[in-house]
C-alpha positions as CSV (number, residue, x, y, z in Angstrom):
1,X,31.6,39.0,82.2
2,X,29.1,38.0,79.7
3,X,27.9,34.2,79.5
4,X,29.4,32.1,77.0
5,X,27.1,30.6,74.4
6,X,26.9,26.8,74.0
7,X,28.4,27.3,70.5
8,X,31.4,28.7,71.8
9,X,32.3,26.7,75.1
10,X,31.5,23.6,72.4
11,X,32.7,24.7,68.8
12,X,32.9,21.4,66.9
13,X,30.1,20.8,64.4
14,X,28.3,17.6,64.0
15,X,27.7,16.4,60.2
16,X,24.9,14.2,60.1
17,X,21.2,13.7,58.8
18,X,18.4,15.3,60.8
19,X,14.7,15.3,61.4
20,X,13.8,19.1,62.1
21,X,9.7,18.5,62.5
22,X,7.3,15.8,63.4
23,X,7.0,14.6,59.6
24,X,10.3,12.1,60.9
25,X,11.9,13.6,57.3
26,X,15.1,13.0,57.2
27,X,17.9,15.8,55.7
28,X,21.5,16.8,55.2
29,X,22.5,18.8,58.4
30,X,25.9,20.0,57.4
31,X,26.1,23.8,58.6
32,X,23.3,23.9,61.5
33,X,24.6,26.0,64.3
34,X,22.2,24.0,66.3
35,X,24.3,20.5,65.7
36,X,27.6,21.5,68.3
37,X,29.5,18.8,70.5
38,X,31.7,20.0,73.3
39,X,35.3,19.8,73.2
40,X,36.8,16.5,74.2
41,X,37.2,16.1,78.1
42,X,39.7,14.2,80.2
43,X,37.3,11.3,80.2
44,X,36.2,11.5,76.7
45,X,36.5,9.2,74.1
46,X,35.7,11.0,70.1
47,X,35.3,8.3,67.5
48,X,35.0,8.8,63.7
49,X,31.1,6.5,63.1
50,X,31.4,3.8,60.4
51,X,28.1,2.4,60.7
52,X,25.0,2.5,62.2
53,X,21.9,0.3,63.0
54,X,18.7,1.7,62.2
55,X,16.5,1.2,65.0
56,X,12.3,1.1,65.5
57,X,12.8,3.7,67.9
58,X,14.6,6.1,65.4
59,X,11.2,6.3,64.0
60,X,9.2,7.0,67.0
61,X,11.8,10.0,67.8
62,X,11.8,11.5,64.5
63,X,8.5,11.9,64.6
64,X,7.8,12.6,68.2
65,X,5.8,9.7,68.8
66,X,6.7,9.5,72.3
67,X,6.1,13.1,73.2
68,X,9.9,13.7,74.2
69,X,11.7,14.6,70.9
70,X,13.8,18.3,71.1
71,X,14.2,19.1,67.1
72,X,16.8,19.1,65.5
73,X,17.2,15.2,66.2
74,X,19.8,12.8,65.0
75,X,18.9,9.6,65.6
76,X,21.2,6.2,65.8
77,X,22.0,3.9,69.2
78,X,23.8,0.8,67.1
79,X,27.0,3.0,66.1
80,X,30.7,0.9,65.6
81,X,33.9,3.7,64.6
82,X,37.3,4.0,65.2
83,X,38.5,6.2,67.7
84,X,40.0,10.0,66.8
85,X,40.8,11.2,69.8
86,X,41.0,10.7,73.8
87,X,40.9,12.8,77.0
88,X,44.0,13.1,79.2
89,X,42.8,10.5,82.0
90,X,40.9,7.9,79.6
91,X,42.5,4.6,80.7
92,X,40.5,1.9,78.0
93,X,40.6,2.9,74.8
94,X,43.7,4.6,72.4
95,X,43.1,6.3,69.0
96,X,42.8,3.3,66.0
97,X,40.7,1.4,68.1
98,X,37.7,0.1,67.1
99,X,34.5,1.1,69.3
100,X,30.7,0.7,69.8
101,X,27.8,2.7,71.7
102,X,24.8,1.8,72.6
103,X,21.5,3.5,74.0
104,X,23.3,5.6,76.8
105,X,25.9,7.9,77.0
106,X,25.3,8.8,80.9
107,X,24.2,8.2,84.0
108,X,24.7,9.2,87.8
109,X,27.5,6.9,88.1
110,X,26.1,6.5,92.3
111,X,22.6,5.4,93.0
112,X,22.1,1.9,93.4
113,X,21.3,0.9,89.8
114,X,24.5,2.5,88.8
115,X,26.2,0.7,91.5
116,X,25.2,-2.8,90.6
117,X,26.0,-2.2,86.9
118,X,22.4,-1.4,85.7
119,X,22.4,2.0,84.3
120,X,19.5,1.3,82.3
121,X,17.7,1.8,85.3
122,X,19.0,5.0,86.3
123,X,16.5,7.8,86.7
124,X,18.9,10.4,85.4
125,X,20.4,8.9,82.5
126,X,21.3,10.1,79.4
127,X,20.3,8.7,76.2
128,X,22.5,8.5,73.2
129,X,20.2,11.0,71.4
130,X,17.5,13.0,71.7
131,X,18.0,14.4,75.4
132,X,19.7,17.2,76.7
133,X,23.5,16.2,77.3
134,X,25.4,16.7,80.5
135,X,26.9,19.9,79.3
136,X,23.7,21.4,77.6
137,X,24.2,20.4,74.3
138,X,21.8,18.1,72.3
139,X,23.1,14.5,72.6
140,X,23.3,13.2,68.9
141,X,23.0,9.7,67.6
142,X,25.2,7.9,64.8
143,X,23.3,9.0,62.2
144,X,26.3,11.7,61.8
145,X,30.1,11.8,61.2
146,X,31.5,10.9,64.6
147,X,30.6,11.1,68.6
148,X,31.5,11.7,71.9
149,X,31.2,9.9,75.5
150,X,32.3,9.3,78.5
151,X,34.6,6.2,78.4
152,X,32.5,4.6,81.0
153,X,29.9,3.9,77.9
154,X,32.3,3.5,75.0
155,X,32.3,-0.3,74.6
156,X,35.4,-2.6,73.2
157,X,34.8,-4.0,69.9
158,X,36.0,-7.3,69.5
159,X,38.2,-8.3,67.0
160,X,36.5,-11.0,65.0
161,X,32.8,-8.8,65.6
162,X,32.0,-7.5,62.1
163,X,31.5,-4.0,62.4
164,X,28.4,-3.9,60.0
165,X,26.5,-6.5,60.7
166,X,27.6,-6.2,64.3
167,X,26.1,-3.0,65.2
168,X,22.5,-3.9,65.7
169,X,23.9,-5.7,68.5
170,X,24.2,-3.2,70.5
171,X,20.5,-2.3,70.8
172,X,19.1,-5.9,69.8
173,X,21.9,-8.1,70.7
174,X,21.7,-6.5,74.5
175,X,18.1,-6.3,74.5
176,X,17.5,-10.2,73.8
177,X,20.5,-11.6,75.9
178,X,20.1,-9.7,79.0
179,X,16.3,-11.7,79.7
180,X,17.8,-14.7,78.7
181,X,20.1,-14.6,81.1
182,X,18.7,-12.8,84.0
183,X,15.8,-15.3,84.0
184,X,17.9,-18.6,83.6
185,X,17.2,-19.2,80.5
186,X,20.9,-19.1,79.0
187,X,21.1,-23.3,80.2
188,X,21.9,-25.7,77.6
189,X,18.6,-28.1,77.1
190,X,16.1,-25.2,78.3
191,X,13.0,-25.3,76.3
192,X,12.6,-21.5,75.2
193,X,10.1,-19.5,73.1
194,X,10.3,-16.8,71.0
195,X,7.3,-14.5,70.0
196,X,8.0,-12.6,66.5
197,X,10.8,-13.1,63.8
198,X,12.1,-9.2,63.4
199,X,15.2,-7.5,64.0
200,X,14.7,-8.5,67.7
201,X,13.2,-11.6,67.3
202,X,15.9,-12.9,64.6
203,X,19.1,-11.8,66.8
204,X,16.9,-13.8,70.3
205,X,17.0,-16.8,68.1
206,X,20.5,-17.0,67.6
207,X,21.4,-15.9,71.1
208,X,18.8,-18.7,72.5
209,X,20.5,-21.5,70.1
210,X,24.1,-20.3,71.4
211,X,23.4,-20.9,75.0
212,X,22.4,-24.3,74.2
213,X,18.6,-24.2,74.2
214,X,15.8,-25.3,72.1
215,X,14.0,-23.0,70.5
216,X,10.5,-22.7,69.3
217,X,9.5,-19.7,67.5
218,X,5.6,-18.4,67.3
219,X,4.6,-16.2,64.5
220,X,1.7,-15.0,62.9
221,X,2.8,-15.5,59.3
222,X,3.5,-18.9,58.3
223,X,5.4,-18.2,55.7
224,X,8.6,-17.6,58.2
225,X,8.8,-21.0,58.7
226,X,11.8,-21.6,56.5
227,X,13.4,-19.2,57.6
228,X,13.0,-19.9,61.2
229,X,14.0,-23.6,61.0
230,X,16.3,-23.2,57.7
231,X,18.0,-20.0,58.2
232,X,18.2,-19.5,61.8
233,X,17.9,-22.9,62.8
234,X,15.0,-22.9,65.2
235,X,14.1,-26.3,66.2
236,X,10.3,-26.0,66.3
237,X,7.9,-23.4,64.2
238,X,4.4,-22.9,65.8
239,X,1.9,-20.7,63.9
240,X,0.1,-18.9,66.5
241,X,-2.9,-18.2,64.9
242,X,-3.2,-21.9,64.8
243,X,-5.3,-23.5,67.4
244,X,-4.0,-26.7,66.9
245,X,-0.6,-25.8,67.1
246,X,-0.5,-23.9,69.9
247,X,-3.0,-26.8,71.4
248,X,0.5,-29.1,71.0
249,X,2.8,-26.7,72.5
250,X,0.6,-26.2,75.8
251,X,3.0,-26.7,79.0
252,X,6.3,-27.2,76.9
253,X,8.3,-23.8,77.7
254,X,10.5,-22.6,80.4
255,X,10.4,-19.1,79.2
256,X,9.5,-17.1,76.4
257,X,11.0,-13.9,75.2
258,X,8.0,-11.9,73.2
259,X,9.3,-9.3,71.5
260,X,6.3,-8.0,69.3
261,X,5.6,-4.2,69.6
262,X,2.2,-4.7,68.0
263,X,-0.6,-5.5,69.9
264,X,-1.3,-9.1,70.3
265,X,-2.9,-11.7,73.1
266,X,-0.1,-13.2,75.7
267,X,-2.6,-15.4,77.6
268,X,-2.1,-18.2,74.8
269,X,1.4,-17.7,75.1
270,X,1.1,-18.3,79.1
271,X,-0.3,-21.5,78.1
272,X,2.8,-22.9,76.4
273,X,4.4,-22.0,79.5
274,X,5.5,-25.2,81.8
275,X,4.7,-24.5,85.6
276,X,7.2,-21.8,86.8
277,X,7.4,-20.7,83.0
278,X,8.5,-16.9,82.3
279,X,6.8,-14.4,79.8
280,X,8.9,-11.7,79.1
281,X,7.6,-8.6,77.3
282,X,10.4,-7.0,75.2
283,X,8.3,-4.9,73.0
284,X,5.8,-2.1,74.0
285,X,2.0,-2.3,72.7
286,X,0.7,0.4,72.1
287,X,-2.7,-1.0,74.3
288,X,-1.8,-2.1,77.6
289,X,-1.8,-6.2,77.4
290,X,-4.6,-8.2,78.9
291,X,-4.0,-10.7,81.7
292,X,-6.4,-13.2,83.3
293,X,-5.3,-13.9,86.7
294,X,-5.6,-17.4,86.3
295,X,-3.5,-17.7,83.6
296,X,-0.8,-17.0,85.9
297,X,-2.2,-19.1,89.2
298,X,-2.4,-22.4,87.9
299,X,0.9,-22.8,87.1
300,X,3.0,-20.2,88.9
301,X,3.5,-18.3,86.0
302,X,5.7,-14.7,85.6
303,X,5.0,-11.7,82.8
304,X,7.8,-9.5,83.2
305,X,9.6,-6.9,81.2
306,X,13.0,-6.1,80.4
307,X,14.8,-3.3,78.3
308,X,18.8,-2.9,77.8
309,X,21.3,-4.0,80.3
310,X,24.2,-2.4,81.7
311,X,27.8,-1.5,79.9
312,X,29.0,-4.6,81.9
313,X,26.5,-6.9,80.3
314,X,26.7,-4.8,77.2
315,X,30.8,-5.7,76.8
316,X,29.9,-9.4,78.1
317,X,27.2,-9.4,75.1
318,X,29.5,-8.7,72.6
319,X,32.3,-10.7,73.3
320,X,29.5,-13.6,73.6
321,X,28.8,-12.4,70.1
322,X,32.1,-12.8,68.8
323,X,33.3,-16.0,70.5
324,X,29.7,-17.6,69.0
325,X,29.8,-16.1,65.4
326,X,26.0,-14.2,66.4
327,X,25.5,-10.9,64.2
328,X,22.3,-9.2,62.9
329,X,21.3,-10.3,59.5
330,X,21.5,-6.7,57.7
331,X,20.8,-5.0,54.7
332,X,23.7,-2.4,54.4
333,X,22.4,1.1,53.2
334,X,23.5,4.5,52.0
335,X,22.6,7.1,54.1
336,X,20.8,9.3,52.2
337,X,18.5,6.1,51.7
338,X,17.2,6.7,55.2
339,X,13.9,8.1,54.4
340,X,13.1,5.2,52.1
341,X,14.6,2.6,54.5
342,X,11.9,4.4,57.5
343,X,9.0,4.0,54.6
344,X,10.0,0.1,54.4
345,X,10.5,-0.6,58.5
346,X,6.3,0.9,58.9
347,X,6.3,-1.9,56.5
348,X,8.2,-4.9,58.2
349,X,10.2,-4.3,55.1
350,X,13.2,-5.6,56.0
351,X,15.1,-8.7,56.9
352,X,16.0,-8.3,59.9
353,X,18.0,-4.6,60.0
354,X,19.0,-1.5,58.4
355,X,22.2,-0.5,59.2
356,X,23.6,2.8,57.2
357,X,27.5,2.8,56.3
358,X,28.1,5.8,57.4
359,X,31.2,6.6,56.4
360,X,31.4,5.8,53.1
361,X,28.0,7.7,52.1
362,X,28.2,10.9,54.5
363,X,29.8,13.1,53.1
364,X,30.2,17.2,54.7
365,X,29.7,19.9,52.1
């Protein structure tokens, strides 16, 4: 018996918008035999996507930036929809309700990061887009008319969560509350720091303020400092290219979540740090970061790193969200505006996130 193709174990189309090429140029993938999701499993959840955060990462996969893309490639990990359809054992969610997923679709489900509720950290997981899927198939972001997991990573959308401005949440949201709270720093009266005022650093704010800290943000452009203390209600604006100011904040921190991509010095940052302070790297350099060693010995000081967290944390996140009013300060576009909106985020042309309404502008032909 002759194989079956891919196309016709999984027959349903995707409708989305796709990069096909490293130029990260976006178009209408309506009838591309390549864009195929399987048929919905007994632990599968389909949802119909209503919106979707546009992420820094989108970029760097459309345009292969990372040396990992498979073309074509639809991008999108901040997706909120309504659920279509379920498999015959899916226990959590029913059709109507309403749904988010984040950056993975799959994992092992048994090593030891699975096991403590960190598949972030599993070496054989599956991102949402991308990657090859499970089954074979491309795994496809939210950047198209609906998707497919595993229950396991569908997550429950609270009720009082806006679904717009809620997406970014799920990439952002998770990506500043998980340091905050895996390095203490979710205490009410902690003294916390946070590097950049972007779609990451924005959404840190707001989770920092929420847990009860006080909240110092450090940017390089002085003119945020409305915004920071106005709009976000930050209680302290330093200016770090500032001498004088960052003289004043010198041993004042327990912890700082830096979430600036571009390359930029941490050592001054370690110096704002009280004794036992933590630096915590959210956003990759492209050069790797330079680190005197004393920095780090008079004081007791920690750099670390942190990425996602789990779907536990994820859920816990969100319903955080919800219960403290925290969404993602958005500017709702069409989705054929996406190769305009990718022009403007090269730019910092934004406050603080994209997020495309999917289902009012995608439309199959």
């Amino acid at each position: 018996m002759a194989a079956k193709s891919l196309e016709s174990e999984h027959p349903i189309k995707a409708y989305g918008y796709a990069a096909h090429d490293t130029t990260g140029t976006f178009s209408p993938s309506y009838n591309d035999h390549h864009l195929i999701y399987r048929v919905t499993g007994e632990k599968d959840v389909r949802f119909k996507v209503l919106y979707c955060g546009v992420c820094h990462s989108d970029l760097h996969y459309a345009k292969n930036e990372w040396g990992v893309t498979t073309y074509p490639v639809i991008p999108g990990h901040e997706i909120v929809g309504v659920v279509t359809e379920v498999g015959s054992k899916v226990e959590k969610f029913k059709v109507g309700d309403k749904v988010g997923v984040g950056c993975l679709v799959g994992s092992c489900r048994s090593c030891e990061s699975c096991s403590s509720d960190c598949e972030q950290f599993c070496p054989t997981q599956t991102l949402t887009y991308g990657v090859p899927n499970i089954d074979g198939t491309q795994a496809y972001g939210g950047y198209s008319d609906h998707m497919i997991s595993d229950e396991h990573f569908v997550l429950r959308w609270p009720e009082n969560l806006p679904l717009d401005s809620g997406a970014p949440l799920l990439c952002a949201g998770i990506t500043t509350y998980s340091p905050l709270r895996y390095f203490g720093l979710d205490k009410p009266g902690m003294k916390v720091g946070v590097v950049g005022l972007g779609g990451l650093g924005h959404v840190a704010v707001k989770m920092a303020k929420a847990f009860g800290a006080d909240v110092t943000v450090f940017s390089t452009t002085a003119a945020k400092k409305q915004e920071a203390i106005e709009g976000l209600k930050a209680d302290h604006f330093i200016n770090s290219r500032d001498e004088e100011e960052m003289k004043a904040a010198a041993s004042t921190l327990d912890g700082i979540i830096d979430t600036v991509s571009g390359n930029h010095p941490i050592v001054p940052l370690l110096g704002a740090l009280k004794p036992n302070g933590k630096l915590v790297l959210l956003g990759a350099p492209e050069k790797p970061v330079e680190l005197a060693a004393f920095a780090l010995i008079l004081g007791r000081k920690i750099v670390a790193g942190s990425a996602i967290g789990g779907l536990k944390e994820t859920q816990e996140m969100l319903d955080f969200s919800a219960k403290h009013g925290i969404t993602a300060d958005i500017e709702l576009i069409p989705i054929d505006y996406v190769n305009t909106a990718m022009d403007r985020l090269l730019k910092s042309d934004v406050r603080y996130r994209f997020v495309i309404d999917v289902a009012n502008s995608l439309k199959a032909e």
